[in-house]
PLY file of the C-alpha trace (Angstrom):
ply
format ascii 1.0
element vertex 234
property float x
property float y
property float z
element edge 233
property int vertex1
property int vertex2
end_header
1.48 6.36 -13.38
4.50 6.74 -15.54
6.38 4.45 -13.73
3.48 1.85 -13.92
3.96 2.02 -17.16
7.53 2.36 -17.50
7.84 -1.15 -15.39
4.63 -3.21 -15.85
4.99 -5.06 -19.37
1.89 -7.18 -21.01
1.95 -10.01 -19.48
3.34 -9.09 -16.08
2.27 -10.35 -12.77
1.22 -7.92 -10.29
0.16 -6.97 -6.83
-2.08 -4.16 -5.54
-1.68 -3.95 -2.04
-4.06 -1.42 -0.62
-6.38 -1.52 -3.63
-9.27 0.65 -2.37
-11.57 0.77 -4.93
-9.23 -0.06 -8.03
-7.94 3.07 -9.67
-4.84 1.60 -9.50
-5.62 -1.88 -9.97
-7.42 -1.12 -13.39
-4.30 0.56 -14.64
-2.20 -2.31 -14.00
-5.01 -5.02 -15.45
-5.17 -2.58 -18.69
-1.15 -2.64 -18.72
-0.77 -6.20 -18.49
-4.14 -7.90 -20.42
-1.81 -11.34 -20.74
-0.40 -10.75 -17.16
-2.29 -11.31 -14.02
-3.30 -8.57 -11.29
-3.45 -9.41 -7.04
-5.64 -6.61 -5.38
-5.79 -6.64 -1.71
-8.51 -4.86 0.21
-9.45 -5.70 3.33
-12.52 -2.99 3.29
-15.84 -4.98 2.58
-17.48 -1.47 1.61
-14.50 -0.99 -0.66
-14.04 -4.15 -1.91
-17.38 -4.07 -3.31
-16.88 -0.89 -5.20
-13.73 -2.51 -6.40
-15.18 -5.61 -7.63
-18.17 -3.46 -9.54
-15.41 -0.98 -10.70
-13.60 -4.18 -12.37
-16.65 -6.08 -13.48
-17.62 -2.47 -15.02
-14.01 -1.92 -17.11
-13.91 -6.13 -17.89
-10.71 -6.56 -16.37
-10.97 -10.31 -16.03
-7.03 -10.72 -15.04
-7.84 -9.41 -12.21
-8.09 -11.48 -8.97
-9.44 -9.30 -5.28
-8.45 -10.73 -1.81
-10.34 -9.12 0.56
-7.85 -9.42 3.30
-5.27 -7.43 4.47
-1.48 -7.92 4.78
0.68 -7.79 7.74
2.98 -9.58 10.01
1.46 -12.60 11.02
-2.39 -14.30 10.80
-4.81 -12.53 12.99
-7.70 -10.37 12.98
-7.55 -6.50 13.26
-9.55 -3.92 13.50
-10.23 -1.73 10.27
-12.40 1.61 10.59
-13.99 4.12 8.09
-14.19 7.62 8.02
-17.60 8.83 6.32
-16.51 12.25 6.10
-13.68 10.97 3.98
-14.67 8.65 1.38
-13.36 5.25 1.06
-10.99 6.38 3.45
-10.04 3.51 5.39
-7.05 2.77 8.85
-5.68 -0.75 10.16
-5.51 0.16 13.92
-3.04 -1.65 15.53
-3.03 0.88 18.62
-5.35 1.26 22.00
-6.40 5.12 20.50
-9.59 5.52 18.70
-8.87 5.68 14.97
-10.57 9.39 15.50
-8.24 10.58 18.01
-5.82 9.86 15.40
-7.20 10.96 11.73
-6.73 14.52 12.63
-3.08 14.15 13.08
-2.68 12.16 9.79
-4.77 14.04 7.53
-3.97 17.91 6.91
-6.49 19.09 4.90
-7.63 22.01 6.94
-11.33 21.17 6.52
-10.90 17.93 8.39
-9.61 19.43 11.55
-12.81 21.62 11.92
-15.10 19.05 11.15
-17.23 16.36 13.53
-15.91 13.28 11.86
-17.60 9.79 12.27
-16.37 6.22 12.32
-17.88 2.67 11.28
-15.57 -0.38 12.57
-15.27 -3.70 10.78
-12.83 -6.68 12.22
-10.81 -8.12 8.67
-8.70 -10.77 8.34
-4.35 -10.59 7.93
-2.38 -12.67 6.44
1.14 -13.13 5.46
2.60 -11.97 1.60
5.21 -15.40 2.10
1.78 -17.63 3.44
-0.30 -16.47 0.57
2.51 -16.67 -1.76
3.21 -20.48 -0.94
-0.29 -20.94 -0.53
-1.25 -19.92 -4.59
1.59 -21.08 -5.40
3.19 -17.80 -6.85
5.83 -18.78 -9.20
6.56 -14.93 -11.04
6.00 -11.39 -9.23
7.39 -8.29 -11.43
5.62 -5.35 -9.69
3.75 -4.56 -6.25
2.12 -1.04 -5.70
1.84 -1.06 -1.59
-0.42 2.02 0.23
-1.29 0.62 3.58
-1.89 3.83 5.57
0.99 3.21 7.89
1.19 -0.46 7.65
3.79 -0.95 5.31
6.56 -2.02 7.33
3.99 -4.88 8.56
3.09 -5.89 4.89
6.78 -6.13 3.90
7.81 -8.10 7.12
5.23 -10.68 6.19
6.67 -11.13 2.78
10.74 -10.60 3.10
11.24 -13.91 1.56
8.55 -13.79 -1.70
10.59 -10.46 -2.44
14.02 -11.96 -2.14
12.60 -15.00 -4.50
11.11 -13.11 -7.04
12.49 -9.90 -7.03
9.44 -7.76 -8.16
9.68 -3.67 -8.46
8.54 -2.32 -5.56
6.49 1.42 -5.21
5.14 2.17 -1.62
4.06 5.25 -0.20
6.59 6.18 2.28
3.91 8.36 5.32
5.74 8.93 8.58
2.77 10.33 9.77
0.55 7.16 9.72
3.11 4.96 10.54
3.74 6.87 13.81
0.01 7.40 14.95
-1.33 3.87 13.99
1.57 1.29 14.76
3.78 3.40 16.49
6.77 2.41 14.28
9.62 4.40 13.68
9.96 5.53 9.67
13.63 4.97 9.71
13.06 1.53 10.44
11.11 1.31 7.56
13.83 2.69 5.43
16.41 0.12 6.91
14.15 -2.46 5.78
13.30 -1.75 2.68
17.56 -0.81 1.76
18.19 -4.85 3.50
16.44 -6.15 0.66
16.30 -3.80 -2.18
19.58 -2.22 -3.65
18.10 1.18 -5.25
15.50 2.89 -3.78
14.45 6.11 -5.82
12.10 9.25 -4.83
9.11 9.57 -7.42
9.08 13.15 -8.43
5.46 14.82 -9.12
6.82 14.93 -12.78
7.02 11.05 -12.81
11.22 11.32 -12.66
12.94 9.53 -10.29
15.82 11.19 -8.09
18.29 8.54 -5.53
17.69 8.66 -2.20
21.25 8.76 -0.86
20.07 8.27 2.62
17.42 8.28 5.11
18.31 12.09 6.34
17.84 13.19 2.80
14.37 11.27 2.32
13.06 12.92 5.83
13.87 16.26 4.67
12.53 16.27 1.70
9.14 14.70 3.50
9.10 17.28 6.20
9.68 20.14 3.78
6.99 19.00 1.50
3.81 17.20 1.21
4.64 15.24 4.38
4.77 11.85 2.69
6.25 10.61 -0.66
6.35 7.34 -3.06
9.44 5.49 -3.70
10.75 3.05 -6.34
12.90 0.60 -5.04
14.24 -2.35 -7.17
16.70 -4.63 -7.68
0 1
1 2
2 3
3 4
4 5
5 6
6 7
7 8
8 9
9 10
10 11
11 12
12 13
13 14
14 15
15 16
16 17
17 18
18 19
19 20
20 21
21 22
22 23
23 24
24 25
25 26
26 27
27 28
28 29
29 30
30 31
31 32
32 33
33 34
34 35
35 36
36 37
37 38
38 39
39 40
40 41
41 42
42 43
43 44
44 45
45 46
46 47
47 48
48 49
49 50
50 51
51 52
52 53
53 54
54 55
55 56
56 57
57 58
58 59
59 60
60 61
61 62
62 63
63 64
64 65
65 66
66 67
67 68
68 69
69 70
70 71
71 72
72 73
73 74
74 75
75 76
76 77
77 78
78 79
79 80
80 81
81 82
82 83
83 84
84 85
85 86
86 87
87 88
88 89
89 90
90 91
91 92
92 93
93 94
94 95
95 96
96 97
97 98
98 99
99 100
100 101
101 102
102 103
103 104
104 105
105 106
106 107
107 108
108 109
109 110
110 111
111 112
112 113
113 114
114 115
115 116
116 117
117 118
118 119
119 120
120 121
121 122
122 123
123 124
124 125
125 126
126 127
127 128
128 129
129 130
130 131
131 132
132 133
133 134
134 135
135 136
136 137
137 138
138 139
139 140
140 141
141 142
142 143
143 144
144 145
145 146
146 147
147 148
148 149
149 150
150 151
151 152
152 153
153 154
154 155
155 156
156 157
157 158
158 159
159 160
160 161
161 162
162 163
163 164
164 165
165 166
166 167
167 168
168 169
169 170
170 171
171 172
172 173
173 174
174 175
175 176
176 177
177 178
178 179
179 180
180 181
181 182
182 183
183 184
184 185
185 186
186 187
187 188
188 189
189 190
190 191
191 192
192 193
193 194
194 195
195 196
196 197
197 198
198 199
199 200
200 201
201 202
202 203
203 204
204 205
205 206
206 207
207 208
208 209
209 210
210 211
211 212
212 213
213 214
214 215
215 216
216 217
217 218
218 219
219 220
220 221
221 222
222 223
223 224
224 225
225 226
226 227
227 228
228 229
229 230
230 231
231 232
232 233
């Protein structure tokens, strides 16, 4: 939150990739009321609490896409935990997305508990296809939380970063990247250092400590809360 508002001025123009059902997306409309606000969700359930949750607050600068961004145009499977509301996996694997949310989510109630899944097919596009597409002419800050997808969303959209040059914060989860696309975090980490300069750690305090390399990043994940946020900018 502090660096939302640190980095997001009034009339700034904004993405929420992985907008759920708005928390975020309402802090960036309320930051920016002359700016405009993206929000991606590919959920239908949670796109419509998002759209009622923005309709609700009046955030009119904000736009929803209820699509989800990857790699390349397709279709993919999304799926939905009940047990774990609004709680929602791109599944890019041949697993079950329940022989996998046990390994991704630690809470210890959730491994003890019959969990139960509802399965929707969304559509993907690409952040450089939609860009071109709107057109987008100014980007200043994307908030990305795909549940493991992230190196997908920022492969689809290398070149709208490297033309606009917006402040990036992602969620940086080893853990879902491994069980749902199979990727390797340190590839992750490579791409996000080819195209951003600084990439920071968000502290719990809202401070921001540099990551001097990937080995220092891991160990702070695997010696902590398993997953972290990052700043990275130009």
């Amino acid at each position: 939150m502090n660096v939302m508002k640190a980095f997001i001025a009034h009339d700034s123009v904004c993405l929420d990739i992985g907008a759920n059902i708005g928390a975020m997306t309402l802090v960036m409309s309320d930051l920016a009321p002359r700016g405009e606000v993206f929000a991606f969700e590919p959920s239908s359930r949670n796109a419509t609490f998002l759209r009622e949750n923005l309709a609700r607050n009046n955030a009119s600068n904000v736009a929803v896409f209820q699509k989800a961004l990857f790699d390349r145009t397709s279709h993919i499977e999304l799926f939905y935990v009940d047990e774990l509301a609004a709680c929602s996996f791109l599944d890019a694997g041949d697993r079950t997305g329940l022989d996998k949310i046990k390994t991704v989510v630690s809470q210890e109630w959730v491994q003890h508990l019959e969990l139960h899944c509802e399965r929707e097919k969304v559509e993907c596009v690409r952040l450089d296809d939609w860009a071109a597409a709107i057109p987008l002419r100014r980007l200043d800050f994307i908030k990305l939380d795909a549940e493991g997808a992230e190196t997908q969303v920022i492969k689809g959209g290398v070149q709208t970063l490297m033309r606009l040059h917006p402040k990036l914060v992602t969620e940086f989860n080893p853990p879902c990247m491994i069980q749902y696309f199979d990727a390797q975090p340190q590839q992750y980490y490579t791409l996000l250092t080819t195209i951003y300069p600084r990439l920071m750690l968000i502290e719990s305090t809202g401070e921001l400590s540099p990551i001097p390399n990937y080995e220092w990043l891991n160990r702070r994940i695997e010696t902590g809360k398993g997953w972290e946020d990052l700043l990275c900018s130009f």
